[in-house]
VEXLUMVEX-81455 format. One record per residue: y, x, z of N, C-alpha, C in turn; residue in three letters. Coordinates in pm, whole numbers, padded with zeros to 5 digits, always signed. Atoms other than C-alpha are relative to their C-alpha. Layout:
N
YXZYXZYXZALA ...
END
This chain:
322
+00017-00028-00142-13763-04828-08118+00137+00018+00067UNK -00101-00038-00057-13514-04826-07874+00081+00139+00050UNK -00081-00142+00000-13268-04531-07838+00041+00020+00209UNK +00018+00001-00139-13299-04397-07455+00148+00028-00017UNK -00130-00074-00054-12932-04259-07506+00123-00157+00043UNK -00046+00153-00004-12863-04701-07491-00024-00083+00140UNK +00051+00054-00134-12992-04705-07128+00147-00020+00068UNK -00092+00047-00101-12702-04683-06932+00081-00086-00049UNK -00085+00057+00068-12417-04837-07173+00115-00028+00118UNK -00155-00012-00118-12128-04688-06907+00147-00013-00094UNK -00157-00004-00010-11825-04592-07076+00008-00119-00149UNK +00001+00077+00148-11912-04806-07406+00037-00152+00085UNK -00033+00148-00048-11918-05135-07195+00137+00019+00073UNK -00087+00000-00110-11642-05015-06943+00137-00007-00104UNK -00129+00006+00114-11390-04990-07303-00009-00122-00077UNK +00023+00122+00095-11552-05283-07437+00053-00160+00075UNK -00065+00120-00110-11491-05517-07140+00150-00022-00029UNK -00135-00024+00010-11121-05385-07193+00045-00044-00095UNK -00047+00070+00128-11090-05526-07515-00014-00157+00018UNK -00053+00153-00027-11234-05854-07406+00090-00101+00132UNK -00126+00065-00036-10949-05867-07156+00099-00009-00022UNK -00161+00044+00069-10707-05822-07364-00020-00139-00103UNK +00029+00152+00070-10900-06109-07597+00074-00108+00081UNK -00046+00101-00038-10851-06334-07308+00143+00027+00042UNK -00133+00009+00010-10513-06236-07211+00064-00027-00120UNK -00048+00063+00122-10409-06319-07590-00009-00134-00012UNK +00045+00176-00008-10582-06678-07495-00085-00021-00144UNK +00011+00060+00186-10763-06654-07888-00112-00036+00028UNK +00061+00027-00017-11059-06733-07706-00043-00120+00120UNK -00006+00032-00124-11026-06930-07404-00074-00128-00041UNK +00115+00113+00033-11292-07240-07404+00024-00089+00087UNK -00046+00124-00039-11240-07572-07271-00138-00009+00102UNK +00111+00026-00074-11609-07510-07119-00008+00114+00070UNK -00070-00122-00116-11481-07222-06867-00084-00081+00068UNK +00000+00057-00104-11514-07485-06610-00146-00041+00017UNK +00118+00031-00005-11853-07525-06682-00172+00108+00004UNK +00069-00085+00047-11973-07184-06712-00115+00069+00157UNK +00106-00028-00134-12151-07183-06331-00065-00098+00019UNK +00100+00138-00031-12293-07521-06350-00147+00044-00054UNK +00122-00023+00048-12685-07562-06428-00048-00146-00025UNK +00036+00084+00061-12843-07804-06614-00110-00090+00057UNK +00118+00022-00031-13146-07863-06408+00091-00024+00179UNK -00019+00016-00151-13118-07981-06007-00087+00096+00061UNK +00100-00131-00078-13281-07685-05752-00087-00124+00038UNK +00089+00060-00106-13428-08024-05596-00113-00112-00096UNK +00105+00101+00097-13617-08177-05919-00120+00087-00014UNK +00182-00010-00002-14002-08130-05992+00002+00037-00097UNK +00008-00098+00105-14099-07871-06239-00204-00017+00006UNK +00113-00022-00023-14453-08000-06332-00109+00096-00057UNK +00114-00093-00019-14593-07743-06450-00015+00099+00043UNK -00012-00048-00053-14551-07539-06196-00121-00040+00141UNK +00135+00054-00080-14891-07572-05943+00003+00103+00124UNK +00074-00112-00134-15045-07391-05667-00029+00081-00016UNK +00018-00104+00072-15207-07191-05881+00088+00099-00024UNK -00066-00101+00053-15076-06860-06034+00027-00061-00147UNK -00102+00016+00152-14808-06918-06282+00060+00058-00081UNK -00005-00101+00037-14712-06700-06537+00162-00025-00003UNK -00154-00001+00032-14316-06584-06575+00040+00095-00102UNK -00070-00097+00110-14188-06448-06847+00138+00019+00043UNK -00141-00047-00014-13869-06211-06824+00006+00064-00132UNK -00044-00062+00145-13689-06100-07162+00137+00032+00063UNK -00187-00006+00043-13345-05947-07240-00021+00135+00035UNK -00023-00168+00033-13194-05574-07147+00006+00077+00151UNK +00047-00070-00153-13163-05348-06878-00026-00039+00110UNK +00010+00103-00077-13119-05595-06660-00134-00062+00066UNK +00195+00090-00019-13463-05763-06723-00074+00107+00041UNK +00122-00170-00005-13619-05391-06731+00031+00045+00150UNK -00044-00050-00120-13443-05330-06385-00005+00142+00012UNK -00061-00112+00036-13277-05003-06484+00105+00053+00162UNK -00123-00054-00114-13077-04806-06190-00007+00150-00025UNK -00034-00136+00055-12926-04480-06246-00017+00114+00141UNK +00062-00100-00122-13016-04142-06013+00135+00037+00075UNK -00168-00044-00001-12615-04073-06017+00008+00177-00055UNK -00034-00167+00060-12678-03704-06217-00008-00033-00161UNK -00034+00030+00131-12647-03880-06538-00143-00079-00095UNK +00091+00077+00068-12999-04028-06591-00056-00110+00124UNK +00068+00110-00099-13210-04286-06447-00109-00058-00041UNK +00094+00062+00061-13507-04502-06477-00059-00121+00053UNK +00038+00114-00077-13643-04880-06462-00057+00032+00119UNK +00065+00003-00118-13767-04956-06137-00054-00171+00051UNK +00065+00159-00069-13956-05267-05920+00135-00051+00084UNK -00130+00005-00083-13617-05304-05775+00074-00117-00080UNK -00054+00126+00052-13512-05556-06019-00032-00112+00012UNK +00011+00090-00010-13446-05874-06022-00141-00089-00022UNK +00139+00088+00029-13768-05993-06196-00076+00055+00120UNK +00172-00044-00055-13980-05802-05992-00004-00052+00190UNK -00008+00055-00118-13815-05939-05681-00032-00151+00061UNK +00003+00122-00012-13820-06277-05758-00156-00102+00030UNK +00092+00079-00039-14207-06407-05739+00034-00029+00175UNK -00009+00067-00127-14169-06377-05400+00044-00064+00082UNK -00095+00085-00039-13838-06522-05336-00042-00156-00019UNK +00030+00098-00020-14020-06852-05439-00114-00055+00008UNK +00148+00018-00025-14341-06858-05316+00041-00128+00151UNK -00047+00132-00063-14141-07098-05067+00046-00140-00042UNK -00034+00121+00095-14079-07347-05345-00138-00087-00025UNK +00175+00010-00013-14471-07338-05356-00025+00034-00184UNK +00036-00122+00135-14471-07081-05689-00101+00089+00071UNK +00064-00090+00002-14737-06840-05739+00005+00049-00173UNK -00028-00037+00120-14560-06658-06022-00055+00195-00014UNK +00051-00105+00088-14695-06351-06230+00076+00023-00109UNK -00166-00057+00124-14420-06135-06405-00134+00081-00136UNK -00013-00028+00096-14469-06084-06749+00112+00074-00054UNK -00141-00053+00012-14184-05870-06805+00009+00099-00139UNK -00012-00027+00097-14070-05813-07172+00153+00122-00054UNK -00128-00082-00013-13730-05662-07089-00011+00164-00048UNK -00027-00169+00022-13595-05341-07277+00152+00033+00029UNK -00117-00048-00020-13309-05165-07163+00078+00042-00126UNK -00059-00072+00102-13056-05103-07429+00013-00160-00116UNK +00036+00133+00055-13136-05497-07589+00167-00060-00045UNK -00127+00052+00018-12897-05672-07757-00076-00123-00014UNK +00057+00125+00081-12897-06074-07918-00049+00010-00085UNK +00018-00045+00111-12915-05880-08236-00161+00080+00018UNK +00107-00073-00038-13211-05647-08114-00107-00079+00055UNK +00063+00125+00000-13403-05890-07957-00048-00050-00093UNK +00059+00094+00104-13476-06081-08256-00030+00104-00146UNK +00026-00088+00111-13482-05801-08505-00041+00163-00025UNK +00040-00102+00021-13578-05476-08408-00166+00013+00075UNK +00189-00008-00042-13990-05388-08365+00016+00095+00127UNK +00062-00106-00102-14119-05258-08056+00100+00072+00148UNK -00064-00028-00078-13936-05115-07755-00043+00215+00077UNK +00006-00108-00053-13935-04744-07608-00071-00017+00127UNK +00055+00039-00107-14172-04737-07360+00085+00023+00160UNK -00072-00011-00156-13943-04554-07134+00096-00086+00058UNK -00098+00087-00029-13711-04853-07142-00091-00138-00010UNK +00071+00135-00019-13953-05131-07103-00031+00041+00180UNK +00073+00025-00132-14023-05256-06724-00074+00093+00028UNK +00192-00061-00048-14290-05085-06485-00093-00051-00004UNK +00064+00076+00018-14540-05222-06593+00012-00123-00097UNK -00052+00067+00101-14368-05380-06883-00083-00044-00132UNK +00078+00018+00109-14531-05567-07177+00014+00080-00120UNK -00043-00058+00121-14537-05338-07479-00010-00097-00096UNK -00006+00015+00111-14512-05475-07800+00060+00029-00183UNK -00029-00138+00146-14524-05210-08128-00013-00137-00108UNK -00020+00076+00078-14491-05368-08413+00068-00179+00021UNK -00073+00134-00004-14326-05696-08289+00166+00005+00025UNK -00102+00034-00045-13971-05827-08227-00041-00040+00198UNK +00027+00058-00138-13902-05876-07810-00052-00126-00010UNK -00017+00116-00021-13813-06233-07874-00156-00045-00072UNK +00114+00005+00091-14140-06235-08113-00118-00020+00117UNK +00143-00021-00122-14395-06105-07849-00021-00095+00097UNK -00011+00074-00113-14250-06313-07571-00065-00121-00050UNK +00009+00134+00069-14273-06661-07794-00143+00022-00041UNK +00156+00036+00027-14623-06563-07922-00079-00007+00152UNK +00029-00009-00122-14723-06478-07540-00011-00179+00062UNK +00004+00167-00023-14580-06832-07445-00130-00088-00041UNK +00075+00130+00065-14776-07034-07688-00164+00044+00034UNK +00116+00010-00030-15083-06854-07610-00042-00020+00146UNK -00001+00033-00098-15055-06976-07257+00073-00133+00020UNK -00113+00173-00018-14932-07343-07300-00064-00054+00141UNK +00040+00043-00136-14929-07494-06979+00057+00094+00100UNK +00038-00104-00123-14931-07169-06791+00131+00066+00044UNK -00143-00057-00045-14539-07062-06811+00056-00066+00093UNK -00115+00131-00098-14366-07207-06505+00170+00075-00062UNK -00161-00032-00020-14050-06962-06567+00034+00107-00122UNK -00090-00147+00054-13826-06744-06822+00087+00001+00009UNK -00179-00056-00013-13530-06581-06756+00041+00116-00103UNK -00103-00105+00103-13323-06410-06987+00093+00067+00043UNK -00137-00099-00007-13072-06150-06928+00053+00075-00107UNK -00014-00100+00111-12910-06043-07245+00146-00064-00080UNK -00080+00049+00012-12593-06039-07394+00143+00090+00049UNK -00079-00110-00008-12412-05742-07228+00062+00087-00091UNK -00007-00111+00102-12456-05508-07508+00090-00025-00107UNK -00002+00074+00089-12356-05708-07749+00144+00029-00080UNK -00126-00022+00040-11965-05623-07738+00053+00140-00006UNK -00079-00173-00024-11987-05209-07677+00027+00041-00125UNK -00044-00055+00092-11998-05166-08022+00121-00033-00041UNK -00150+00002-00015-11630-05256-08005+00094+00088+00030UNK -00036-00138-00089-11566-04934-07812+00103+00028-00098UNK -00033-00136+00051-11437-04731-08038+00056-00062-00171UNK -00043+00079+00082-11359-05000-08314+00166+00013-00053UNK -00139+00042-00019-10996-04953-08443+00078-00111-00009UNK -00115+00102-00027-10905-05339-08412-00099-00060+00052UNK +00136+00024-00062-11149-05399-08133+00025-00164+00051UNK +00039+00162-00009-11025-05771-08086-00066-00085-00089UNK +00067+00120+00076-11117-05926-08403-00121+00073+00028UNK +00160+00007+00024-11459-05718-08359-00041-00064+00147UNK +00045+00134-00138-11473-05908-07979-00052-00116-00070UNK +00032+00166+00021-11429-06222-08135-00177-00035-00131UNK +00103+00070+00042-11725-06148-08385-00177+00024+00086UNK +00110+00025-00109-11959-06002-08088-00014-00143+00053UNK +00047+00186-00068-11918-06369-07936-00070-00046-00066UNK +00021+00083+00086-11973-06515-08251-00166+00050-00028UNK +00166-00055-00014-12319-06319-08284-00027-00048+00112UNK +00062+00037-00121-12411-06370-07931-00009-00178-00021UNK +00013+00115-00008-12380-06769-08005-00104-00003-00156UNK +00122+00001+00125-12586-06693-08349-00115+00030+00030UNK +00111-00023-00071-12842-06533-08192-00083+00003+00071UNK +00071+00010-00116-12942-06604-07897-00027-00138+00022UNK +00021+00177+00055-12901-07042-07974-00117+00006-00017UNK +00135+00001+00063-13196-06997-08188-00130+00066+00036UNK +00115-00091-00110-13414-06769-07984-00022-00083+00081UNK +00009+00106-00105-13345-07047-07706-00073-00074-00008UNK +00093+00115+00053-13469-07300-07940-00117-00001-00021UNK +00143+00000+00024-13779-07162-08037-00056+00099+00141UNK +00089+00002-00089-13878-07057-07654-00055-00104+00051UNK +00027+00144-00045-13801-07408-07554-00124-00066-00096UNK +00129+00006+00099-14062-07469-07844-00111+00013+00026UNK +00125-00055-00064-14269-07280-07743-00095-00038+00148UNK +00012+00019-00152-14276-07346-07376-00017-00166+00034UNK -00022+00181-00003-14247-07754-07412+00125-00029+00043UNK -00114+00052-00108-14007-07950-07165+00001+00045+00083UNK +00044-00007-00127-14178-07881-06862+00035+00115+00077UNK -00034-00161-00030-14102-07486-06833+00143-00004+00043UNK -00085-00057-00015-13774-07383-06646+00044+00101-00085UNK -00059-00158+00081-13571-07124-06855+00141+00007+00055UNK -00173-00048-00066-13258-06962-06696+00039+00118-00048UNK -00067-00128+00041-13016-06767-06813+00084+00076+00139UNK -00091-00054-00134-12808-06504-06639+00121+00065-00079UNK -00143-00111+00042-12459-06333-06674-00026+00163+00030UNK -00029-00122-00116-12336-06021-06494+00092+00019+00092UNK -00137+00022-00061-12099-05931-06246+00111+00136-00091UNK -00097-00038+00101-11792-05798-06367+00045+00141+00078UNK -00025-00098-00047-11809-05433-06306+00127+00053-00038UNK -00059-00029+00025-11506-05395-06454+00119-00017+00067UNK -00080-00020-00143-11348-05481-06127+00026+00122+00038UNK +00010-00133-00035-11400-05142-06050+00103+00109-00030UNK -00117-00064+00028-11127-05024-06224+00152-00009+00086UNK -00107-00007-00109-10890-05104-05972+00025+00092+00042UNK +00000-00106-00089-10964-04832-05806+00071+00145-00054UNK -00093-00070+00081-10784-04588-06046+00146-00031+00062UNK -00140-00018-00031-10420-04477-05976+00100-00096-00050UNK -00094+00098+00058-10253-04672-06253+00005-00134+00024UNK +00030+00149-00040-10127-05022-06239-00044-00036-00168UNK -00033+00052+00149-10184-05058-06624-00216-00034+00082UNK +00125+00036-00074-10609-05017-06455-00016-00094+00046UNK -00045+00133-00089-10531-05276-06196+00016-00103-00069UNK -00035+00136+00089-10388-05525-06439-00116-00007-00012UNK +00159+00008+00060-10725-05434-06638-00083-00115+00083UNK +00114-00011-00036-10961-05491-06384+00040-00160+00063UNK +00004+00123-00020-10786-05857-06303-00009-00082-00112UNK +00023+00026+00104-10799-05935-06659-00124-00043-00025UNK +00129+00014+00040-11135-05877-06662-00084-00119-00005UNK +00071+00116-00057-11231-06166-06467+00064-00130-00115UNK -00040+00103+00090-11026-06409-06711-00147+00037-00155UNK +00122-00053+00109-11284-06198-06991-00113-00084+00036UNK +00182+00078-00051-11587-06341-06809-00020-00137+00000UNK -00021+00154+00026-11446-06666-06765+00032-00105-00072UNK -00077+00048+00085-11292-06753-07072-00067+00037-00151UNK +00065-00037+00131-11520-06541-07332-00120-00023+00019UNK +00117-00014-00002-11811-06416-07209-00154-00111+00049UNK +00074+00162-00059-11969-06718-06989-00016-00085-00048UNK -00009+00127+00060-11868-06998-07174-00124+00032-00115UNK +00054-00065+00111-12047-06832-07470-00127-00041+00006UNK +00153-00008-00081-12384-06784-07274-00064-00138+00068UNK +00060+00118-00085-12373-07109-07074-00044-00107-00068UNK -00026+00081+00083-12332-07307-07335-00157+00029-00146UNK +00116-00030+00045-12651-07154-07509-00123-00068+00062UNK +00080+00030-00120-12884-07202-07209-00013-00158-00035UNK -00053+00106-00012-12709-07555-07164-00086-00110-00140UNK +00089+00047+00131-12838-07627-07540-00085-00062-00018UNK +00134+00020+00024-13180-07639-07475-00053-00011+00155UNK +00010+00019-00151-13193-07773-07112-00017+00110+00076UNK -00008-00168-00082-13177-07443-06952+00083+00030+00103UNK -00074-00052-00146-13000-07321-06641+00064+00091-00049UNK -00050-00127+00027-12735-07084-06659+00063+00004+00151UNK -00022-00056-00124-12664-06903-06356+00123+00111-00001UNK -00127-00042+00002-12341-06758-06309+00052+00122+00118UNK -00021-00071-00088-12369-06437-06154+00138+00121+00024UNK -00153-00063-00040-11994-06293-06183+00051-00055+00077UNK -00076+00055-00121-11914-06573-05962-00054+00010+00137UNK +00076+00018-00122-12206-06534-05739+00020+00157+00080UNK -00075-00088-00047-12086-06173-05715+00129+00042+00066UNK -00160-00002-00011-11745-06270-05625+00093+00039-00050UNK -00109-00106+00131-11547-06149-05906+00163-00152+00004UNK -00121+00155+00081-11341-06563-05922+00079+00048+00132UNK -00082+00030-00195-11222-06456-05509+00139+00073-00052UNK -00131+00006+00022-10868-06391-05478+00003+00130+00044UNK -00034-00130-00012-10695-06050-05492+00050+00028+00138UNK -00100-00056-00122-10453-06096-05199-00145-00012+00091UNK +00087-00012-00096-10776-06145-04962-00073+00170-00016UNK +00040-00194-00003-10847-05735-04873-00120-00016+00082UNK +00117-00071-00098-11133-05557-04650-00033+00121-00041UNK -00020-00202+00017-11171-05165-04576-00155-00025-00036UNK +00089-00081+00022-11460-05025-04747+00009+00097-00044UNK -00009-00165-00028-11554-04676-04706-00075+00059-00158UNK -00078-00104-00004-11498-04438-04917+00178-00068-00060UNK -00108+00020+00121-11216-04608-05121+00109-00079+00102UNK -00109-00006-00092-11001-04776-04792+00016-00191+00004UNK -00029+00162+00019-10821-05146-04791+00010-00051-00136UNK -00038+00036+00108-10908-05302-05119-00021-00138-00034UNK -00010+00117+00059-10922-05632-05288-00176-00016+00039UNK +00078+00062+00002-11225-05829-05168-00064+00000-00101UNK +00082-00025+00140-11375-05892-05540-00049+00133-00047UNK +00042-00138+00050-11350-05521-05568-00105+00064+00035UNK +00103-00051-00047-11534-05462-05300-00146-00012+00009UNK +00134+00048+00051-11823-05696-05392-00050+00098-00058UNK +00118-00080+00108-11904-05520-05692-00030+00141+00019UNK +00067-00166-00010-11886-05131-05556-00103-00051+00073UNK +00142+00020-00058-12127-05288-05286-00094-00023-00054UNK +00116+00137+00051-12356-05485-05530-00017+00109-00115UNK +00073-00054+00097-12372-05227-05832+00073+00150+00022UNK -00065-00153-00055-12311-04819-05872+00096-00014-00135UNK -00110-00076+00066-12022-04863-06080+00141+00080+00072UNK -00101-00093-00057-11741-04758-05836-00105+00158+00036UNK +00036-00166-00038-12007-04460-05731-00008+00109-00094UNK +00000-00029+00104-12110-04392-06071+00031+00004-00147UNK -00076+00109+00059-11928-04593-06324-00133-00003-00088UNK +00064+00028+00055-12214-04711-06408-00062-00142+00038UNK -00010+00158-00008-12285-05102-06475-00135-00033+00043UNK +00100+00056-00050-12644-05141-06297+00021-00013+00143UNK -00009+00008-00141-12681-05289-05978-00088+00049+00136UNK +00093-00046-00093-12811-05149-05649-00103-00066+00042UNK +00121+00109+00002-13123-05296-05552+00036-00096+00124UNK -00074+00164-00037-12865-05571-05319+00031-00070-00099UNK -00049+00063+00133-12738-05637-05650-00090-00114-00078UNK +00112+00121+00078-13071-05755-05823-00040-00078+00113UNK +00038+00081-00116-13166-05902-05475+00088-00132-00048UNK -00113+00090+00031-12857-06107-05512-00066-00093-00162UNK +00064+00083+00127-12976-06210-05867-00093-00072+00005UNK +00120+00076+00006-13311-06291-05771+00034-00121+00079UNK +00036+00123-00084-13210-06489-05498+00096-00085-00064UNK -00017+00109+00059-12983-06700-05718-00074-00047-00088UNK +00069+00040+00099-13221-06761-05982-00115-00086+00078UNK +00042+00124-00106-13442-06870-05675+00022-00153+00026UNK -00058+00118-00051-13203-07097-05581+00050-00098-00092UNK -00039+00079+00070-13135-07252-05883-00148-00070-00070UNK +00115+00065+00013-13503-07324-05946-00085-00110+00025UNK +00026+00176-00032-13650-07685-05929-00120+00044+00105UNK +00077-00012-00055-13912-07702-05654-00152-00059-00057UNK +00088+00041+00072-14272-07691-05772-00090-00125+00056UNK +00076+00097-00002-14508-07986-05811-00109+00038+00092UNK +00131-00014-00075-14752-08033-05529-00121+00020-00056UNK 
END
């Protein structure tokens, strides 16, 4: 079962990020498929036929993310309808979807967890979240699928965050970066393969990133922070993305590239005052707006944040079959 003390994953990701910017500042990772890590595999303007008039079912998997987790700011918090999944049927009921969340998401999820640990904490599954005791996530979801062939128009995945905190605290936390990647491309490949399996051709599946709360560190006194928190963005672009997109990409899948859709790639010298923190770097200011890590340093996003998510995952969605 999942460990509630794995909900937030603040200061574990906020030291772990830090390691994979010093990865990419070393360059031992940097991928030739950077440049590819916001593209999508699928056109928003192609025909997804099995996608009808009817009610279509959507599966959501992966981790807090999927569970749409937001924190109270006194040190706890709890999923809410505020997430992305739960926003999104409606965002494409103009595509001519009539989607029905299935939402498998546990907060605290890894690639590793996902595929190998039974069952989920109820308090970290969705509102209204699918339980499944005795199964693996990736398990439940994939049997779910097949017993609805035909009936999936959509899954989205969000997972893949977690994956590097246990680095935190690591004393040679680059080579253990480089073997979080290397898991995240072991694990989550093959999960891909057998949804696409599951699901046929016909099913959309999109992946997602995150934005790079680790912008946020700017905002600290030091410049050694500052460096950090421009680092970061080389981390996302050079480790973490390529990694993920290139999964998705695999198995005709969409990957959606929401560090860029957050504005994390925009340029430093472009400023704008936001209140409380004054004239700061544009990118910075995205992400205090879009998630409560400058309020709380904590890496979930405000419910603009998952808005923002939903409505790219929207927009990267093929329009359904008359």
């Amino acid at each position: 079962m999942s460990s509630l003390s794995k909900l937030p994953r603040r200061t574990a990701l906020t030291a772990a990020l830090a390691t994979l910017a010093l990865l990419a500042a070393c360059g031992s990772s940097t991928s030739a498929s950077t440049k590819n890590a916001s593209s999508t595999t699928k056109s928003a303007t192609s025909t997804n036929s099995s996608a009808t008039s009817a009610t279509q079912l959507y599966v959501s998997l992966g981790d807090s993310y999927a569970a749409g987790y937001q924190p109270t700011g006194t040190g706890t918090g709890a999923t809410t309808k505020n997430g992305y999944a739960y926003q999104l049927p409606a965002l494409v009921t103009a595509k001519g979807y009539r989607l029905q969340l299935e939402n498998f998401g546990c907060s605290g999820a890894t690639t590793t967890s996902i595929v190998t640990q039974k069952g989920c904490d109820p308090r970290a599954l969705g509102p209204q979240g699918v339980p499944y005791p005795g199964q693996t996530q990736a398990d439940a979801a994939i049997a779910f699928i097949r017993a609805h062939p035909g009936k999936v128009a959509l899954v989205t995945v969000s997972i893949g965050g977690n994956d590097v905190t246990s680095c935190a605290k690591d004393a040679n936390p680059i080579p253990c970066v480089s073997t979080a990647v290397d898991g995240i491309k072991k694990n989550l490949g093959p999960m891909l393969t057998r949804i696409r399996a599951a699901a046929g051709p016909k099913t959309t599946i999109i992946g997602i990133t995150y934005p790079d709360v680790i912008l946020g560190a700017y905002l600290q006194p030091t410049q050694s922070a500052k460096d950090l928190a421009k680092l970061s963005v080389t981390a996302f672009q050079s480790v973490i993305n390529p990694a993920l997109a290139a999964q998705y990409q695999a198995v005709d899948g969409t990957f959606v590239d929401i560090t860029k859709a957050t504005g994390a790639y925009g340029s430093f010298d472009e400023t704008t005052d936001l209140a409380p923190y004054g004239v700061i770097p544009t990118p910075v200011a995205k992400v205090c707006d879009l998630t409560y890590f400058c309020q709380y340093t904590d890496i979930h996003p405000k419910t603009s944040g998952y808005t923002l998510i939903a409505q790219q995952i929207a927009a990267a969605m093929p329009t359904a079959a008359g």
